[in-house]
N, C-alpha and C positions, 0 to 999 in steps of 0.2 A: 565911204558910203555907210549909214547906219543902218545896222541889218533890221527888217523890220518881221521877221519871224524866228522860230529856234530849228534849226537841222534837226532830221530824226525825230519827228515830230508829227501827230496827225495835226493838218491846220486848213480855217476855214476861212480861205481866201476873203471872201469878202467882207467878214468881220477885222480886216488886216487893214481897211482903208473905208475912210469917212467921207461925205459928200460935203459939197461948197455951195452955198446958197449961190444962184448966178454963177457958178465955176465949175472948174476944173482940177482935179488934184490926181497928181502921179507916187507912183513909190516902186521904185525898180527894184525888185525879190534878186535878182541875180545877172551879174553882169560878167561876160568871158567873151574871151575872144573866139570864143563859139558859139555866141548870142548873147541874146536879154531876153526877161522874163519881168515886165511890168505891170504892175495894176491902177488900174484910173477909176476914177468917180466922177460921172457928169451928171452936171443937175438938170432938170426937164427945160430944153431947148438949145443947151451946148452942145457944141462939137466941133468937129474938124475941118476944117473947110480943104477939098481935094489937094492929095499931096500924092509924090512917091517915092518908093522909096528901093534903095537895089537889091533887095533880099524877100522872099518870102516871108509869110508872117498870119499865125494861127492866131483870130480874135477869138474866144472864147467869153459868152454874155454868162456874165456871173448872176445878176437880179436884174430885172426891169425889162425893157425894150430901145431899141435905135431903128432907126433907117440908115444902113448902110450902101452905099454905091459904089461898086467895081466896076471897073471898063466901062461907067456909062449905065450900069443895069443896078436898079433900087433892089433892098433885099430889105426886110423888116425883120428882124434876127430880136430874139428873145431868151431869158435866162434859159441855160440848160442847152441855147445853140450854139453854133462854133459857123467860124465863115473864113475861107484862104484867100489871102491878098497873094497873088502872085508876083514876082519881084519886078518892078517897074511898073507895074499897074495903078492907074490912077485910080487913089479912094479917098472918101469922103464920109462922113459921119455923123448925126444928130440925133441927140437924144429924147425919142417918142415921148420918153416921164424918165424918171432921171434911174442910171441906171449905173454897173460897174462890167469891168471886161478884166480879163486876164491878156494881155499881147504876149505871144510868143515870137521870137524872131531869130529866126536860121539863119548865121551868114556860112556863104560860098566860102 
């Protein structure tokens, strides 16, 4: 995996990852067998189409806005929010104007 920041370091997530005209782009900050720590870039109308997944998982909205759906319930989460996907919970995702998230994810 290519590290894409320096340890020991102050760093500004979002200047860490660029948008994709029509896409999607990932870059995983850190992977262990005690999680991941990803950053995404969606450009205005991408997203996720509902998944789940077995672990909890802290979206954190780095710039922009999304409509996020948990269990069923839309939430419109904007930079500066944060929202928990609960483990097994079905969510889904689309970007209001194109925006960036930091996912964190705690495995059991």
């Amino acid at each position: 995996m290519e590290q894409v920041f320096k340890k020991g370091a102050v760093l500004h997530l979002a200047s860490l990852i660029d948008y994709s005209e029509g896409g999607v782009i990932s870059k995983q900050l850190i992977k262990s067998p005690a999680g991941n720590i990803t950053l995404f870039s969606f450009d205005r109308g991408e997203g996720l189409s509902e998944h789940r997944a077995p672990f909890d998982a802290l979206v954190q909205i780095l710039e922009g806005t999304a409509d996020i759906t948990v269990n069923g319930t839309l939430f419109t989460v904007k930079a500066g929010e944060s929202i928990v996907f609960p483990a097994n919970a079905p969510h889904a995702l689309t970007a209001v104007e194109k925006f960036k998230m930091l996912l964190t994810m705690i495995k059991e």
